[in-house]
Every structure is written in structure tokens, then in C-alpha cells.
C-alpha positions in Angstrom: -5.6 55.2 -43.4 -8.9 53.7 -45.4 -6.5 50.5 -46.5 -5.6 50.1 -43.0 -9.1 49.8 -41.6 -10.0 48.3 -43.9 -7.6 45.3 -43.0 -8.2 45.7 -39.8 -12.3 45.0 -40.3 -11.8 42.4 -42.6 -9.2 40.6 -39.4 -12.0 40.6 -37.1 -14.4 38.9 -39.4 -12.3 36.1 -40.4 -11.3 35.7 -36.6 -14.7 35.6 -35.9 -15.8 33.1 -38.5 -12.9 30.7 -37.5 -13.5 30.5 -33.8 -17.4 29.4 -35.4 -16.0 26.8 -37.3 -13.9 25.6 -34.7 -17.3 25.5 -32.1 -18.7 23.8 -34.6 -15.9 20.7 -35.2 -16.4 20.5 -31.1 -13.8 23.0 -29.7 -13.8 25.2 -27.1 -11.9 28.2 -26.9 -10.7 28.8 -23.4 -7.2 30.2 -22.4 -4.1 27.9 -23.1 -6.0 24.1 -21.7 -8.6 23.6 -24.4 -10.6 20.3 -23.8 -12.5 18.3 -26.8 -16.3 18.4 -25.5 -17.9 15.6 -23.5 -18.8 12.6 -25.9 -21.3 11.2 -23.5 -24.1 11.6 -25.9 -22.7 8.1 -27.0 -23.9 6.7 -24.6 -24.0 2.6 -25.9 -23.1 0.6 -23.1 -20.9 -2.4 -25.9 -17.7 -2.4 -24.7 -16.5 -1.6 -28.3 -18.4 1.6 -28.4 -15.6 2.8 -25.7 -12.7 2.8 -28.6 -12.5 6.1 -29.4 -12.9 6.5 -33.1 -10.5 8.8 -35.1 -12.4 11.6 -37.1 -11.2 13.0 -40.3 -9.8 16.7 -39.1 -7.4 18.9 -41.1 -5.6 22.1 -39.2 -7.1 25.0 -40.7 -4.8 27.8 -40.5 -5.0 31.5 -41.7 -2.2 34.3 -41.7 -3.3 37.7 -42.0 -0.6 40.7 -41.1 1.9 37.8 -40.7 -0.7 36.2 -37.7 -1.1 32.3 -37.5 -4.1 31.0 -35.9 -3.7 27.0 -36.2 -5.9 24.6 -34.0 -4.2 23.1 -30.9 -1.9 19.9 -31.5 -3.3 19.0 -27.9 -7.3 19.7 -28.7 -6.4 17.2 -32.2 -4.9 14.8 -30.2 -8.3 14.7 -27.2 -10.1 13.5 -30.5 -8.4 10.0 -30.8 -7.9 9.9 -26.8 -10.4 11.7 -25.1 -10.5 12.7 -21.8 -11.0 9.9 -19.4 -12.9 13.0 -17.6 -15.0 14.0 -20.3 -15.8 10.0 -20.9 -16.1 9.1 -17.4 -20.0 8.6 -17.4 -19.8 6.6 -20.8 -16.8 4.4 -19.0 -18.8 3.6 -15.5 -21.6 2.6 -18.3 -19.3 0.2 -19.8 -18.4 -1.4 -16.8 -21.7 -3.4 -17.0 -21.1 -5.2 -13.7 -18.1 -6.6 -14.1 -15.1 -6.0 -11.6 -12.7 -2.9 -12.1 -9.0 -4.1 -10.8 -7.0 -0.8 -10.5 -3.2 0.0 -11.5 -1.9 2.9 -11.2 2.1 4.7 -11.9 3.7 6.4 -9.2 6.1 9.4 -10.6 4.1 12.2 -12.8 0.9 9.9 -11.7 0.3 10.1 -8.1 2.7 12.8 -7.8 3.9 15.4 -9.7 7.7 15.2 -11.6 9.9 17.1 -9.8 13.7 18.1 -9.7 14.8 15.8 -6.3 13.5 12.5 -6.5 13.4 11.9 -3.4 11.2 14.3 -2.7 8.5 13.3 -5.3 6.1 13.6 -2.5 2.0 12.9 -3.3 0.1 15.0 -1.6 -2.6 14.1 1.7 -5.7 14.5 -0.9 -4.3 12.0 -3.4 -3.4 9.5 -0.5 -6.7 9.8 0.6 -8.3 8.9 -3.0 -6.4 6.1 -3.4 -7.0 4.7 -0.4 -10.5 5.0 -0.7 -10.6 3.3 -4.3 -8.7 0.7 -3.0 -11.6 0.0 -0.4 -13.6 -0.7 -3.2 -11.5 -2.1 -5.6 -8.3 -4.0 -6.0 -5.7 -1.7 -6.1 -1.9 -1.9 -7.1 1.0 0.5 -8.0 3.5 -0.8 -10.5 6.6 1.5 -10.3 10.0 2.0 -11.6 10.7 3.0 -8.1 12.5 0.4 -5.6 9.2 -1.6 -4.0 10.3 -0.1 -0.6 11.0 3.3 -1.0 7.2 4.0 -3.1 5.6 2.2 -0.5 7.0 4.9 2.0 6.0 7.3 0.3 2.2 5.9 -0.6 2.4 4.7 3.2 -0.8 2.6 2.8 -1.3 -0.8 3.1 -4.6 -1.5 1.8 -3.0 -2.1 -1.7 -0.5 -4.0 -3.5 2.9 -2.8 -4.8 5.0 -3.7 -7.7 8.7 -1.9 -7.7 11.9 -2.5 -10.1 9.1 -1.8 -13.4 7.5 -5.3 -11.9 10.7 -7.0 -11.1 9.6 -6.9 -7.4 6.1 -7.7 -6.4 4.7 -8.4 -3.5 1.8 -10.9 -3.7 -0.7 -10.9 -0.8 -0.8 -14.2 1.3 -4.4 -14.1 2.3 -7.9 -13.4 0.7 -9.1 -10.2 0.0 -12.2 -8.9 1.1 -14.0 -6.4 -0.9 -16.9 -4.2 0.3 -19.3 -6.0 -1.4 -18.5 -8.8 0.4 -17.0 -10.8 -1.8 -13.9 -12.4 -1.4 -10.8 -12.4 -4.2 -8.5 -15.5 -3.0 -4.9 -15.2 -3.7 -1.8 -17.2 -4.9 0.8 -15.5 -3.3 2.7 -16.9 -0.4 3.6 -13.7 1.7 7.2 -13.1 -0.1 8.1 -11.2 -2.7 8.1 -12.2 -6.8 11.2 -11.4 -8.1 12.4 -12.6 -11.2 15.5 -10.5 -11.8 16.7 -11.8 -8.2 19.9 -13.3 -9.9 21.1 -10.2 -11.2 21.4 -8.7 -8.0 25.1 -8.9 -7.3 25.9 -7.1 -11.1 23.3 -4.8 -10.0 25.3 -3.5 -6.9 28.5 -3.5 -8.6 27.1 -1.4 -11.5 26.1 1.2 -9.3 29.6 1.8 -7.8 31.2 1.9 -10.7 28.2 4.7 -12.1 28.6 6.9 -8.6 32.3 7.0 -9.7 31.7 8.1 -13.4 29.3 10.5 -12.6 31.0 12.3 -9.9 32.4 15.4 -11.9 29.4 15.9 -13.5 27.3 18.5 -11.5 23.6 17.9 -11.0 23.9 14.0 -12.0 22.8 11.3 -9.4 22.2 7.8 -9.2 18.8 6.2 -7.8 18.7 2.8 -6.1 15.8 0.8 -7.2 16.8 -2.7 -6.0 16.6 -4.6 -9.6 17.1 -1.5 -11.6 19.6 1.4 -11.3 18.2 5.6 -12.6 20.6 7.7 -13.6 18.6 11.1 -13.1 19.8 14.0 -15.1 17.1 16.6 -14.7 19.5 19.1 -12.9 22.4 17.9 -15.2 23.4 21.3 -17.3 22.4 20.6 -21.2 26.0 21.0 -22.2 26.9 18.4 -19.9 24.7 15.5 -21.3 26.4 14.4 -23.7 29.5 13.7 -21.4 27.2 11.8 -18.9 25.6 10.0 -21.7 28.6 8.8 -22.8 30.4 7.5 -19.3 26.9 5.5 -18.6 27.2 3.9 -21.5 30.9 3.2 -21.3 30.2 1.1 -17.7 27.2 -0.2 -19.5 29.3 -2.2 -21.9 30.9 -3.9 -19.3 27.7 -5.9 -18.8 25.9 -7.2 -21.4 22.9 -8.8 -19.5 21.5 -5.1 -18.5 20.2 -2.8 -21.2 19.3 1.1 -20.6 16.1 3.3 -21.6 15.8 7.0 -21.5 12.5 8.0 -19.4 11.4 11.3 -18.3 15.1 13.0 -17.8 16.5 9.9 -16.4 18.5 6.7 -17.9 17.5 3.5 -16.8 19.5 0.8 -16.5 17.5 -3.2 -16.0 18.3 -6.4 -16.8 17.5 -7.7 -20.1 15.0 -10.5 -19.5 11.5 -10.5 -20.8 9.7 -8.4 -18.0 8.1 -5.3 -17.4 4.5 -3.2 -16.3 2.7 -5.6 -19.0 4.0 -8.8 -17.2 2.9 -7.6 -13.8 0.1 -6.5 -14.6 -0.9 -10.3 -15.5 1.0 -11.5 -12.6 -1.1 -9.6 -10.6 -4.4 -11.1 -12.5 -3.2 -14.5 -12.2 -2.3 -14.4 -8.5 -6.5 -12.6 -7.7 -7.1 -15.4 -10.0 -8.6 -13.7 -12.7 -6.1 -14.4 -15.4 -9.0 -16.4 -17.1 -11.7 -14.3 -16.4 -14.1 -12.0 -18.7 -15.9 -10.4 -16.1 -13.4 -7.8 -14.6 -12.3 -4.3 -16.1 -8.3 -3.4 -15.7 -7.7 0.2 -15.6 -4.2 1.8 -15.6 -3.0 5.4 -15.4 0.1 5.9 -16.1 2.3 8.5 -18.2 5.8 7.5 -19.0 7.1 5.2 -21.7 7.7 2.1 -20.0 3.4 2.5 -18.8 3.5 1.6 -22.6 3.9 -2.2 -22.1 1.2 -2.2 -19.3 -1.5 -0.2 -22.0 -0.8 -3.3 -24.7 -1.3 -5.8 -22.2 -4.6 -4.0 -21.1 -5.3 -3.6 -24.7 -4.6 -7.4 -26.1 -7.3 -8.7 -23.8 -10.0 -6.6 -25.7 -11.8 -4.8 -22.6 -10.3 -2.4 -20.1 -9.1 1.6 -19.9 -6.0 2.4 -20.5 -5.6 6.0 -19.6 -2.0 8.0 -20.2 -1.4 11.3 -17.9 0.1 13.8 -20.7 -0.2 17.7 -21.4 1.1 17.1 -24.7 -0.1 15.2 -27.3 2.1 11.7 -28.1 1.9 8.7 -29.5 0.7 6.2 -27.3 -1.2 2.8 -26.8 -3.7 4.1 -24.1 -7.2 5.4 -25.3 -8.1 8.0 -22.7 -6.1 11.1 -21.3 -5.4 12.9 -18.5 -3.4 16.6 -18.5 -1.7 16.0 -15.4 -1.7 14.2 -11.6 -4.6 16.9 -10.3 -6.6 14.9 -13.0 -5.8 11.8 -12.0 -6.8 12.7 -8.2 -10.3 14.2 -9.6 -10.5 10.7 -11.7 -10.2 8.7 -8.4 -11.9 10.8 -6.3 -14.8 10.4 -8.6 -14.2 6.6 -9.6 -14.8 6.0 -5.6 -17.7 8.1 -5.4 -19.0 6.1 -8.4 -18.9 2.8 -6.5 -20.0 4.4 -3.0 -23.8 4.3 -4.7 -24.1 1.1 -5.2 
């Protein structure tokens, strides 16, 4: 009985001295969401004071009657890509009068993932936020999505939209005034930018030949995005994967001018010419004319793998945010964080209020 209280003393002290040393490296202990603490005493307004540094943590971790305790991987990960939260003073700082140009994803961005695509549905609050940032700054959604169907679900029109993962953009036809009155003059020529155009008829006769493959297998379906074709298997039973995988592929190697990637539970399926989020992201630039520019900030939020070509492009020009939405840590390109699309609507929401004071 002695040896057992003994143990059981001896436990609480060494729990208690971890949690310490963990306050001490900048943790917080709260629940299951801990969040790295608010770096804005670094407060230098250089723009390469923004790059999050990397800090020489190890994972500490103690067993005592066969108990782990072992930092989070997530709370590790907030050190090299902090919150864009947590930062968001230290980022308005950085801005340093230059123009912010916004971009933002639309699945598991704007609106949370969820089992029907076509009922990905963002909600009246989030609307509302990015209508008002796009009042105050330019503002365009670069999608996966057919250009058409996000825009019906966004249902504004005070922004610009990319579909097709920038295979279909429309570019605005006339000068756009800002609320600082100041106007950002345009290149496009009211229709759309689409460089995959010619791939159009292999497009439509890929997708009959998937709806036919699929058919048997239960939970599969097959998503229309104009330039692209999603073969969504979140509802697809795990045993049946393989199966699906395989009968994709197999209509796949009837075209060799279309290559597939694997996103968040779907396949998808695009032509294989040198485009993506990265290229329309400088499209966009180039057609608001400030391709050649220093003195505007891009910021993108985005949070699946193909958002990865769109953080190198913001990253290559040496000044921007890129800013990945992820509960999980992951390797990425971005340099901020947000846990999920609730985030991103608190991000916006306070990103307009930002620019209401001036």
C-alpha cells in the first residue's frame, strides 16, 4: 500500500513539472485544440521578420504506470506556421501601406467538407465576410469547382472567380473602384480565360465513359467541373476503393493528355498542360496590372494540395501570406495556419474590420 502511494505521489509531481516546462517552451494546455501563444511581441514591421522561424524543439515524453504524455504534433507544427490569428496584428503591421489582393479556396475554405458536394453550402455569416473584404480589397476565389456552379453557391458579384483549378477565369471588363477611391484598371475583355478550352470535347467523353465504370460501385459519383472531371469517393465503402481506383484509371489510359490527382477523398482528373492555382493567381495580377508591382500584398487561404501551387507562387515573389486551413499538422508551403473554415470566417471578419479604420 506504501509502494503504491508512493507511485502515485511521485506521478503527480512529474505531471506537474511537465505541464511547467511545457508553459515555459510557450504551450498552453487547454482541452484537445492547443494553440502556440501570440508572437506579437515581435512586433518589426520588415517584411522578412513575418517568416516564421523554426525553433529547436524535441518531444519530451515520460511513461509512468505504462502512461505517455508526449507534446501535441499539432502545437509542434503552430511553431514553424503560426496562427495567422495569433499573428494577425504582426501581419496588418507588415502590410506597410501597400495593397492586400485577396484569394481565397472554396471547399474546406469557405465552407466546410462535407459528404454531398453539392451541398457544400457556406454559410450567411461567411458570405457576408467576404463580401465585405471584397469592398475593400480585390477579392477572387480560385476553385477546383466548375466557375458556374461556385459562383452559385458564393452568389456575389463583387469578386472575381477562377473555376477548373484556374482553367476558367473570368477577367473583369471594366475598372475597379476601391473604397479608397482608387481605381485598379483591367485587361480583361468581359469573356472568360480558358486555356484548357481545346480539351473540351475529350473532357465530355471522359465523363460518360467514368459514369458507366462507376455505376456498381455504391457511394461513387462523378462531379462536372467544366475543364476537369472529380471522381468523389467519400461515401465509397473502404473495401470498395481499390475497385474504383482501378476502373478510373483503366478509362484514364485511354487518354493520355489528362493526368489524375488524389485530393481530399476525391480523384481528379485535368488536362496535362502547365496550369493551375499558381498560374491564376498571376493571371489575375497581370490582368489588375500589378504583375510588376512591389507595392501590393497577395494573401491566399486555402487547404488542399493543389492550394500548394498557389502558396509557391505567393512565396517566389518574396512578400505575401500564405495561409493553409488544417487541423492537422502537414507539410506545406504556406507560413500561417488556420484549424478550420470558422477561422477563416474570424480571419476575414477581422481583416475587414482592419481596413474599416483607415
Amino acid at each position: 500500500m506504501k509502494h503504491m502511494l508512493f507511485l502515485l505521489v511521485t506521478f503527480k509531481i512529474i505531471k506537474k513539472k511537465l505541464t511547467k516546462l511545457r508553459e515555459r517552451m510557450g504551450f498552453q494546455t487547454t482541452h484537445n485544440t492547443m494553440k502556440s501563444k501570440d508572437d506579437s511581441n515581435n512586433t518589426h514591421g520588415q517584411q522578412h521578420s513575418l517568416i516564421p522561424r523554426a525553433l529547436n524543439l524535441t518531444h519530451h515524453s515520460l511513461t509512468t504506470n505504462n502512461t505517455k504524455f508526449i507534446h501535441s504534433g499539432y502545437d509542434s507544427w503552430l511553431v514553424t506556421h503560426p496562427s495567422a490569428l495569433s499573428s494577425f496584428d504582426r501581419l496588418m503591421k507588415g502590410v506597410n501601406g501597400k495593397r492586400i489582393v485577396v484569394f481565397l479556396d472554396y471547399d474546406g475554405t469557405l465552407s466546410p467538407i462535407v459528404n454531398n458536394p453539392d451541398r457544400a453550402f457556406m454559410s450567411d455569416e461567411m458570405r457576408a465576410a467576404v463580401s465585405e473584404v471584397a469592398t475593400y480589397f480585390p477579392t477572387a476565389i480560385i476553385t477546383g469547382r466548375g466557375r458556374e456552379k461556385v459562383k452559385d453557391f458564393v452568389k456575389l458579384n463583387n469578386l472575381y472567380y477562377a473555376g477548373s483549378h484556374g482553367m476558367d477565369i473570368m477577367a473583369p471588363s471594366v475598372p475597379i473602384n476601391q473604397c479608397d477611391n482608387t481605381t485598379l484598371h483591367t485587361n480583361g475583355n468581359g469573356v472568360p480565360f480558358q486555356p484548357a478550352k481545346k480539351f473540351l470535347p475529350a473532357i465530355q467523353e471522359m465523363l460518360k465513359r467514368l459514369e458507366d465504370v462507376i455505376k456498381g460501385i455504391e457511394g461513387a459519383s462523378i462531379e462536372d467541373n467544366q475543364f476537369c472531371v472529380s471522381v468523389h469517393f467519400r461515401q465509397v465503402h473502404e473495401k470498395d476503393y481499390n475497385v474504383l481506383e482501378e476502373k478510373v484509371k483503366s478509362v484514364l489510359a485511354k487518354y493520355p493528355l489528362f493526368c489524375m490527382n488524389e485530393g481530399k477523398k476525391v480523384m481528379e482528373i485535368r488536362p496535362s498542360i502547365k496550369w493551375n492555382k499558381g498560374n491564376a493567381i498571376e493571371y489575375f495580377l497581370d490582368t489588375l496590372g500589378l504583375s510588376n508591382s512591389n507595392n501590393f500584398l497577395p494573401l491566399y487561404i486555402g487547404d488542399d494540395r493543389t492550394d500548394e501551387d498557389a502558396f509557391k507562387v505567393i512565396r517566389s515573389r518574396g512578400q505575401g501570406y500564405p495561409i493553409i486551413v488544417s487541423s492537422t499538422p502537414r507539410e506545406t508551403c504556406a507560413l500561417y495556419s488556420l484549424r478550420d473554415p470558422s477561422e477563416v470566417l474570424i480571419f476575414l471578419s477581422r481583416l475587414a474590420k482592419w481596413r474599416k479604420r483607415f
